[in-house]
C-alpha positions as CSV (number, residue, x, y, z in Angstrom):
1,X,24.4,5.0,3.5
2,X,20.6,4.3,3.6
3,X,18.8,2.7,1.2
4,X,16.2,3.3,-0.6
5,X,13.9,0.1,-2.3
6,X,11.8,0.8,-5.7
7,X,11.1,-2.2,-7.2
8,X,7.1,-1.0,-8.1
9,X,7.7,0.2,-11.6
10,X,4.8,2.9,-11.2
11,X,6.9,4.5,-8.7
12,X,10.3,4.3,-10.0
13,X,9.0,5.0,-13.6
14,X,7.4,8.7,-12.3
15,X,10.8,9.3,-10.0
16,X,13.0,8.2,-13.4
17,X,10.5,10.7,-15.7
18,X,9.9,13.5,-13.2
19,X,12.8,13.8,-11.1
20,X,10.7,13.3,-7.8
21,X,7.7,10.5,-6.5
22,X,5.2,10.8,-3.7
23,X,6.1,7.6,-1.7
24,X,4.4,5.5,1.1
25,X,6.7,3.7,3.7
26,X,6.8,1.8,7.0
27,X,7.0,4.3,9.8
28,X,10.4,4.1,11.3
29,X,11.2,1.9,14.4
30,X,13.1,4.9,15.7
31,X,11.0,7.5,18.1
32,X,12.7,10.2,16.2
33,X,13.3,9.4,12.4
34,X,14.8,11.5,10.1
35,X,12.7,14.5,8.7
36,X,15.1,14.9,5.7
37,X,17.6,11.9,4.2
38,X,19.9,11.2,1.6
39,X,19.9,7.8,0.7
40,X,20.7,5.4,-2.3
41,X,18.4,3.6,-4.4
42,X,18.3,0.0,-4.8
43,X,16.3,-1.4,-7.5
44,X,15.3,-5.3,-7.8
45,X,17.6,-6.5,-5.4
46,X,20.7,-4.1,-5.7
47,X,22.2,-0.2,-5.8
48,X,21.6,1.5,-9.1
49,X,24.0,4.1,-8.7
50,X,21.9,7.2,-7.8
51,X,21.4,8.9,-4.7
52,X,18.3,10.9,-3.5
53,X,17.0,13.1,-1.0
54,X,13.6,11.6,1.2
55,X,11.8,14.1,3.0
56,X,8.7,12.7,5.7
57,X,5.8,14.8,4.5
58,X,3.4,13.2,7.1
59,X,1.7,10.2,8.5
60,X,-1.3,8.3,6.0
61,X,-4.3,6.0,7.3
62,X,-6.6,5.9,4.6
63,X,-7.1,6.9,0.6
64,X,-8.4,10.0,1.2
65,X,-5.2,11.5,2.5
66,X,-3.4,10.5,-0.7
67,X,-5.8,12.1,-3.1
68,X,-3.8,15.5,-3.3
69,X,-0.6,13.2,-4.0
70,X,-1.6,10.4,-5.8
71,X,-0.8,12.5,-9.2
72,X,2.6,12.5,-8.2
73,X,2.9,8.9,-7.1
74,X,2.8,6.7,-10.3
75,X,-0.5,5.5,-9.4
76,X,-3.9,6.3,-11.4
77,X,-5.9,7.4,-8.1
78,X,-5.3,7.5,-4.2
79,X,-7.3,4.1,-3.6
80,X,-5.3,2.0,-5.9
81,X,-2.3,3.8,-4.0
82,X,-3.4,2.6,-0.8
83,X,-4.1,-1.2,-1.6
84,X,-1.4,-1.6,-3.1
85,X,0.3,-0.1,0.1
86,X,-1.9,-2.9,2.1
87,X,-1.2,-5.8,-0.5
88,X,2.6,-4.8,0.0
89,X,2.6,-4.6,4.0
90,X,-0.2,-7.0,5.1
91,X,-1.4,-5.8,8.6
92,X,0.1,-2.2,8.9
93,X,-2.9,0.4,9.5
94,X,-0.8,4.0,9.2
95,X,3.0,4.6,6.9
96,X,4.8,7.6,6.1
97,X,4.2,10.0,3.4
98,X,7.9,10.4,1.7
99,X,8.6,13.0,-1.0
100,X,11.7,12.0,-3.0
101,X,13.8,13.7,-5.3
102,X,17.0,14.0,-7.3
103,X,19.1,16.9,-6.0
104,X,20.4,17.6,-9.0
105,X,17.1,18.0,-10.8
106,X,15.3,19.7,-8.1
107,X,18.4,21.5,-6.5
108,X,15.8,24.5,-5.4
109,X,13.8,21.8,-3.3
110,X,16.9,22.0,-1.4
111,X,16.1,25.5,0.1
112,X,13.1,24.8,1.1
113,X,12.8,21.3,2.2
């Protein structure tokens, strides 16, 4: 099964309290990812146990297209989002814009996403 990595504990501590996290990742190598994933989450080095749904919301390349998600992220605001993004991935200019959620906290997310 896919993984999932959150070892940033503003992320994982909004997913753990809310059930869902607005998340920023490396675009996929592949020419068609996945729209819509379930995959396991690994936390500082190794599988916690709980499996999620990711679903690509869209492509980012700069604060501003956080700001409506940032709320939902763990972050305080879009730009400290965004360099923390950089200061994670060093020379990557664009990533992907992941919603994730627990299915069986958001189970009607299922229908529509």
């Amino acid at each position: 099964m896919p993984v999932i990595r959150f070892d940033l504990d503003k992320a994982w501590g909004f997913l753990s309290t809310h059930g869902f996290v607005f998340t920023l990742r490396k675009p996929a190598n592949s020419s068609s990812p996945a729209v819509r994933e379930e995959v396991e989450v690994w936390r500082k080095g190794k599988s916690i146990g709980i499996k999620v749904t990711k679903v690509r919301w869209g492509a980012v390349s700069a604060a501003e297209d956080l700001v409506d998600y940032a709320p939902h992220s763990g972050f305080s605001s879009a730009e400290e989002w965004f360099a923390e993004a950089h200061r994670l991935s060093g020379e990557l200019r664009i990533w992907d814009l992941f919603v994730v959620f627990v299915p069986q906290v958001h189970a009607d997310w299922m229908m529509v996403l």
